[in-house]
Structures are given as structure tokens and as C-alpha cells.
C-alpha positions in Angstrom: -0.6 -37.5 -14.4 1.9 -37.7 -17.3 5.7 -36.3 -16.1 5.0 -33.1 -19.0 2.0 -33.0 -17.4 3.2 -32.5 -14.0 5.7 -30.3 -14.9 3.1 -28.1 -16.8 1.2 -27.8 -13.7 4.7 -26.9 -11.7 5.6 -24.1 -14.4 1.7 -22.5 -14.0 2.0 -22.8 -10.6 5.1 -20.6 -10.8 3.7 -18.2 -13.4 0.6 -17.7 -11.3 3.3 -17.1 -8.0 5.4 -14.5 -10.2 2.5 -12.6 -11.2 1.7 -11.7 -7.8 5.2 -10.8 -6.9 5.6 -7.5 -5.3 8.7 -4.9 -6.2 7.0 -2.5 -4.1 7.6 -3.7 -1.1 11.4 -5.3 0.1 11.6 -6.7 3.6 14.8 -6.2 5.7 15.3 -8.3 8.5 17.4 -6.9 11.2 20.2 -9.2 13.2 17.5 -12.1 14.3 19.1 -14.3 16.8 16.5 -16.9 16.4 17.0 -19.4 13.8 13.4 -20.6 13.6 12.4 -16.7 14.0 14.2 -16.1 10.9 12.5 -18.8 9.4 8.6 -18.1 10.2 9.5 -14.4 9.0 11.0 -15.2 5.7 8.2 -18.1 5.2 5.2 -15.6 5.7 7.0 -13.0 3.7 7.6 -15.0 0.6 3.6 -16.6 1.3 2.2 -12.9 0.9 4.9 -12.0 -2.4 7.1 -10.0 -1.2 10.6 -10.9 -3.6 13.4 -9.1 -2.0 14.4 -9.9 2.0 17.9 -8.0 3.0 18.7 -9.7 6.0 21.4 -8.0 8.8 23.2 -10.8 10.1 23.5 -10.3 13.7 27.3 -9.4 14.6 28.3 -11.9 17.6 30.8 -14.2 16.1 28.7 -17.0 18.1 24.9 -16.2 17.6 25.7 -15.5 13.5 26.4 -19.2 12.8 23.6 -20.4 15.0 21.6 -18.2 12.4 23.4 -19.3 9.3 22.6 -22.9 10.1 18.4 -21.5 10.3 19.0 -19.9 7.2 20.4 -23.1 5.1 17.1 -24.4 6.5 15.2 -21.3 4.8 17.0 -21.7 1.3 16.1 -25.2 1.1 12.7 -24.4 1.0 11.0 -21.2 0.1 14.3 -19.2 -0.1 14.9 -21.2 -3.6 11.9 -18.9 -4.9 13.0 -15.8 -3.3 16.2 -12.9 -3.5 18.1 -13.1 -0.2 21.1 -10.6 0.8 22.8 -10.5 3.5 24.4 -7.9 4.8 27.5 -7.5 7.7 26.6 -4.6 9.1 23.5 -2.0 9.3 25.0 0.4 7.5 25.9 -1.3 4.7 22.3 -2.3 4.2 21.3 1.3 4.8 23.2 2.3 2.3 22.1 -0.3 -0.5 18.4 1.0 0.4 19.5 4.4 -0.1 21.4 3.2 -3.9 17.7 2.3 -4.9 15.9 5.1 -3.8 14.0 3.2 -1.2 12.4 4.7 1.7 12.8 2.8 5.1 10.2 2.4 7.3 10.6 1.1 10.7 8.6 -0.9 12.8 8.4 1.0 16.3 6.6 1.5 19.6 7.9 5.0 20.4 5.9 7.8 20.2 7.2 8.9 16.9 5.4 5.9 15.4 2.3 5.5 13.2 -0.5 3.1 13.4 -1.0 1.5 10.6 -4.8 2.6 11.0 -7.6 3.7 8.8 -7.4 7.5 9.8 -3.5 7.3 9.4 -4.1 6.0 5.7 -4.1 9.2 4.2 -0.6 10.2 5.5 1.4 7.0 4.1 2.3 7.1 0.6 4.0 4.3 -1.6 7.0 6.0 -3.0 7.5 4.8 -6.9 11.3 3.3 -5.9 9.5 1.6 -3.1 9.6 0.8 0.3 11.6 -1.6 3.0 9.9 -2.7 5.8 12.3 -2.7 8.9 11.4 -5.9 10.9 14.3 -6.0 14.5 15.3 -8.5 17.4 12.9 -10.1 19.2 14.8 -8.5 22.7 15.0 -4.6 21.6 13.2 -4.3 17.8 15.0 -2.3 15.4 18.4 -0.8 16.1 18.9 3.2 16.9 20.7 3.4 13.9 18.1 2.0 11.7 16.1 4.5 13.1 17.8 7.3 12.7 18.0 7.3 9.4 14.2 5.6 8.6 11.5 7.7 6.5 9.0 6.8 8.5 8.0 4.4 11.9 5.1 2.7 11.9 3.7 -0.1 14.0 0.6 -2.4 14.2 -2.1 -1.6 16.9 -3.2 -4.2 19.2 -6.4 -3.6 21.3 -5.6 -7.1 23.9 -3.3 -7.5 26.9 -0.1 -8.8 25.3 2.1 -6.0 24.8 4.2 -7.8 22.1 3.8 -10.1 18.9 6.0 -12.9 17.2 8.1 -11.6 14.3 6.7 -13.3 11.6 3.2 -12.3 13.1 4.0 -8.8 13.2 5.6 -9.2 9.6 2.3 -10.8 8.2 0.4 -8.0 9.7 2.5 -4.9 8.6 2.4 -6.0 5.2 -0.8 -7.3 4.4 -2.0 -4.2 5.9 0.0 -2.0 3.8 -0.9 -4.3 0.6 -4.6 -4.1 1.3 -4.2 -0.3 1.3 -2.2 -0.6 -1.8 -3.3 -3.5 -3.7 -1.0 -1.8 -6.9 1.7 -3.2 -5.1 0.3 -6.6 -6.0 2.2 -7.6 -9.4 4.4 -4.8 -9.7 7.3 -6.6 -11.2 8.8 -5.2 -14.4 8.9 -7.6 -17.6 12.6 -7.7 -17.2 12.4 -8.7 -13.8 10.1 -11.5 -14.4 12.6 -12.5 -17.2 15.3 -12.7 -15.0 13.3 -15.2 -12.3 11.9 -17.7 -15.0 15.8 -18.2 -15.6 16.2 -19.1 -12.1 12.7 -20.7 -11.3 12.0 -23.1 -14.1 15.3 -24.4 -14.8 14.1 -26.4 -11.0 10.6 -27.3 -12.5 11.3 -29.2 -15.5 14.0 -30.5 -17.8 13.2 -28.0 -21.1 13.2 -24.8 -19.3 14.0 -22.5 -22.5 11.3 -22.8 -24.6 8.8 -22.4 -21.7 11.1 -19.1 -20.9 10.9 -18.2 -24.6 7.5 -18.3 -24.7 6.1 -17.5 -20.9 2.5 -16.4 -22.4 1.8 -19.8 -23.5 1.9 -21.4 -19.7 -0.7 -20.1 -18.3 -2.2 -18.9 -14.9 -3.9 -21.1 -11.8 -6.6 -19.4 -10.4 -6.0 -19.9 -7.1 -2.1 -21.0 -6.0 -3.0 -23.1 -3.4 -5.9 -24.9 -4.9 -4.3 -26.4 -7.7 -5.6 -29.3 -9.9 -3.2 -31.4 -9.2 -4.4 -31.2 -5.2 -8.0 -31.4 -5.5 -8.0 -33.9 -7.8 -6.3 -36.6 -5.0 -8.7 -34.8 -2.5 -5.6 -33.4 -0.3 -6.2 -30.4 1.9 -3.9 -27.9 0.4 -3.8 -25.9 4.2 -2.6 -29.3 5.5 1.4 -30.0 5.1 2.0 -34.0 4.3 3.8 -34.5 8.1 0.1 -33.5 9.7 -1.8 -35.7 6.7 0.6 -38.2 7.9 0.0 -37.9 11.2 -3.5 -38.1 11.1 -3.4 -41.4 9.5 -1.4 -43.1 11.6 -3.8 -41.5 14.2 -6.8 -43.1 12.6 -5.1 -46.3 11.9 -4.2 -46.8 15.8 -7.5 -45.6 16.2 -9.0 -48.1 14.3 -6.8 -50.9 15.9 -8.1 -50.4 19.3 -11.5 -50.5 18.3 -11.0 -53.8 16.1 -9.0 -55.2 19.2 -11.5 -53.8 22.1 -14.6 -56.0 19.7 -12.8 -59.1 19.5 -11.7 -59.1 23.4 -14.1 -61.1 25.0 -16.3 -59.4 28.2 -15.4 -59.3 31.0 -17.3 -61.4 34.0 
């Protein structure tokens, strides 16, 4: 494939990604002590197109940089594509949320909680300045003050023995339910908004970024992200990262050596 070829495919691939974006829906992140916690969470929310993550850095002196070095990890990859701030203290971040208009809802156990279940549906309502999604510590979930002054709690019912679920499980769950139940979430950006993300996103995808920015209609749209052309064409699996690919054929290659070198041993007597 030709290098404007390539980064045509890169720039649809994008377009198709922005299209989905959701406004609707901003996830806030609450003092994670777990680097790789962090990670998985802000992986599976940029995966289902949620934009926006406020993250609560935790306040031990100690535990934040532990977290800030999982977070350079995160904006190397997928945190390039997304709109990360970070916030000092819990009530600074409440009181951005409140700025917007945003309602908060909490995830919770307590009894003051909802289940995000099918009879429940009727009583959850997508306010037009939109919702966060409180996501807390893996020790004692979201903080008391978060939760005094959330909308709403809500939490995701479990019918098996474990009492408890990763974070970025529990994310993925949350928020596809609640996108599922309100699929106008999907592609709710304004034009503006996209605007202001091609001038960030493609400038990274190829060397002529304005004219593609200019003129964002004539790029085009992939039918399905992570199926694209440029995947099926080599045959790669596009649900299998190049470390496991790898690691399968080295697999298959020792493999194959030991039954090359088990046919030319000669038998034993």
C-alpha cells in the first residue's frame, strides 16, 4: 500500500472513531492507586467512545507518582486519542462537573443505589448537559464526598458468588449498559467539537493534515473500526495484538523444530 494510501486508511479510521464519539457520557476516575488499574479503565473507556475522562489523582505524595508513571503509559497509547484532566482534589472536579451542568452519578453498593436493570430503565434519564460516571478505589469505591453531592448511585447487578469486579470491568459494564439504553448517546459530538479533534488527531496521521481538515466529508467512513482493509487484506486477526501474533509464531516455529528434530533422530533399540 502506497504511503497516501496508508495514511488515507489512518484518517478514515479516525473519521469512522470520531463519529462514534460520545459527549453524553464523561467518565471520572476517582484517586486509583493502581497504575495498571488506571490503565485497563481508561483503555475500555476510550474502546466504547467515551471522549472525556477527569481523573482525581489520589492525594498521598507517594502513591500519586506511582500513578503518574501508569498514566505516561496511558498517554502513549490511547490517551493520544482522548481528553484527559486531572484534577488535585475531589472538589475541584465536583465543581468543574457542576460548571457544565453535568449530573454525577456514582457507582455504589449501598442501599441508596440503583441497578442498572430493565425495570429500573424507566427511572434513569440522560440529562441534555450530560452525565459523569463516578468510577472509585479498588479498597473503598467512590469517596463520601463524591457521594454527597452525586445525582444519582447506581451499580451493576451480579447474580454469582464474587461480591466484587475489576474496575475497568465494572466501567465496561456501566457504560455499555447505559449506551445500549441510550444508543443517542452514540455520536453526540457537536460539529465544533469534531473540528477541534481533527486538529489534534490528524496532524499524528499524515503529513497534509489541513486539507483533509478542510474538507472532513471527503474522507470517508470504515464500516467496521476494527476490521479495516488494511487488516484483512494481510489476513491479521484484528482481536489479536502483534506481541500474542508474535508469540504464537515463535510457538509454532519451536513447534515445528521438535517435530523436524524428533523425525530425523534415529529409534531407539
Amino acid at each position: 500500500m502506497s504511503t497516501e494510501g496508508a495514511a488515507s486508511l489512518r484518517l478514515q479510521r479516525a473519521e469512522t472513531v470520531l463519529q462514534q464519539r460520545t459527549h453524553g457520557l464523561l467518565l471520572v476516575l476517582e484517586q486509583c492507586v493502581d497504575s495498571h488499574n488506571h490503565q485497563a479503565v481508561v483503555r475500555t473507556a476510550e474502546a466504547l467512545g467515551i471522549q472525556t475522562i477527569y481523573v482525581i489523582d489520589p492525594n498521598n505524595e507517594q502513591i500519586k507518582n506511582r500513578h503518574k508513571v501508569g498514566s505516561k503509559k496511558v498517554s502513549k497509547n490511547c490517551g493520544t486519542w482522548l481528553s484527559v484532566t486531572h484534577f488535585g482534589t475531589i472538589a475541584d472536579c465536583i465543581a468543574a462537573l457542576r460548571r457544565d451542568g453535568r449530573h454525577i452519578w456514582a457507582t455504589d453498593l449501598s442501599k441508596e443505589a440503583v441497578a442498572l436493570t430493565a425495570e429500573n430503565k424507566a427511572t434513569l434519564m440522560i440529562p441534555p448537559e450530560g452525565v459523569a460516571i463516578v468510577i472509585g478505589r479498588e479498597t473503598d469505591g467512590v469517596s463520601q464526598e463524591m457521594l454527597h453531592e452525586a445525582d444519582r448511585r447506581i451499580y451493576f447487578p451480579t447474580v454469582g458468588f464474587s461480591e466484587s469486579l475489576n474496575l475497568s470491568v465494572a466501567t465496561a459494564l456501566v457504560c455499555q449498559r447505559l449506551i445500549d439504553w441510550f444508543p443517542a448517546l452514540r455520536g453526540d459530538l457537536t460539529d465544533e467539537a469534531k473540528d477541534a479533534l481533527r486538529k489534534e488527531w490528524f496532524p499524528q496521521l499524515t503529513s497534509s493534515p489541513d486539507a483533509w481538515i478542510a474538507a472532513p466529508s471527503t474522507i470517508g467512513v470504515l464500516p467496521d473500526v476494527r476490521r479495516d482493509p488494511s487488516r484483512t487484506e494481510t489476513g491479521q486477526n484484528p482481536w489479536v495484538s502483534k506481541k500474542i501474533r508474535r508469540r504464537e509464531l515463535d510457538l509454532e516455529q519451536v513447534q515445528s523444530r521438535q517435530k523436524s528434530s524428533k523425525a530425523s533422530s534415529p529409534p531407539q533399540q
